[in-house]
N, C-alpha and C positions, 0 to 999 in steps of 0.2 A: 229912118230908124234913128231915133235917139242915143248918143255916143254915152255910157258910164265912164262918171269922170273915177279918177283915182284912188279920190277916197275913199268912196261909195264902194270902190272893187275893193281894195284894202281890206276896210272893214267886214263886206262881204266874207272875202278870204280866209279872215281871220277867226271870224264865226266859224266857218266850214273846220277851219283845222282844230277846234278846242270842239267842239259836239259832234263830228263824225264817232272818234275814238269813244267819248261819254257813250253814245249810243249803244258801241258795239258792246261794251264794258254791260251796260242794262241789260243788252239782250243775252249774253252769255251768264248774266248775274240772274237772268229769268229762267233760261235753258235750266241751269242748274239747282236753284232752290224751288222754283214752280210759281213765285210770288216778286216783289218787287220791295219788300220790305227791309230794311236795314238796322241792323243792329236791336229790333227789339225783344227777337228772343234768343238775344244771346247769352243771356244769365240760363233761361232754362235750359238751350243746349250745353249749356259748361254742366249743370247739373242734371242732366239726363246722361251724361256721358262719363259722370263721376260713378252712376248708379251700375250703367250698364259695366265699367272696370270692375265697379266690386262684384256684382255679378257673374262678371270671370274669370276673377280670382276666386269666387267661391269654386265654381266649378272645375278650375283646373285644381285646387287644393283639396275638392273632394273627390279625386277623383277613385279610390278606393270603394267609397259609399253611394255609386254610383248604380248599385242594383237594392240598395234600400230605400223601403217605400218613408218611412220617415225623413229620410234626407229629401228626396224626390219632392215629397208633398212641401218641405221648407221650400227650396227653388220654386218649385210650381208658384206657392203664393206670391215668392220677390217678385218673380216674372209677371204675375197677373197684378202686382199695385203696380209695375214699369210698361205694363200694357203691353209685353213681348210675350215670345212664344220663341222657343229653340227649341232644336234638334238636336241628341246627344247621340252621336252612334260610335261605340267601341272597337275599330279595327284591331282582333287579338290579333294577327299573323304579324304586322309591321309595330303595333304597339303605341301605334299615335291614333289620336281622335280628333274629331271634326265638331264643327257645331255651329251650325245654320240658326241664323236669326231674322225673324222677319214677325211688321206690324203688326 
């Protein structure tokens, strides 16, 4: 069997120690977005997430007008150009509300 000289290990070594961690970094950056893309849609998320606050500002400000159908039918449309769908439901006894959102 052929001995590796020093450098060859060195080098080796040195690889292992800078792309182990890159790896794990991908694989946990995959876990979590589903894709392996970077930075391209990050203007749209900064602006999908400007949409969806004013959306909850709307709603926690309206929340008075919360059993009128002309208010109703405004959100409904913001929600349907943001391609969301939420759930408004009014707990009277404690006084706070909740509100479920999904794709």
């Amino acid at each position: 069997m052929r001995t590796v000289r020093i450098r060859t290990f060195t080098l080796f070594g040195l690889y292992l120690i800078f792309m182990i961690p890159w790896l794990f970094y991908l694989a946990a950056h995959f876990m979590e977005t589903g894709a392996l893309r970077f930075g391209e849609g990050m203007q749209d998320d900064r602006l999908r997430q400007s949409h969806v606050a004013e959306i909850m500002q709307m709603i926690e400000s309206g929340s008075g007008h919360w059993t009128e159908p002309a208010w109703q039918s405004r959100l409904h449309d913001r929600l349907r150009a943001e391609e969301m769908d939420m759930v408004i439901s009014d707990c009277v006894r404690s006084g706070n509300f909740s509100v479920q959102s999904g794709a």
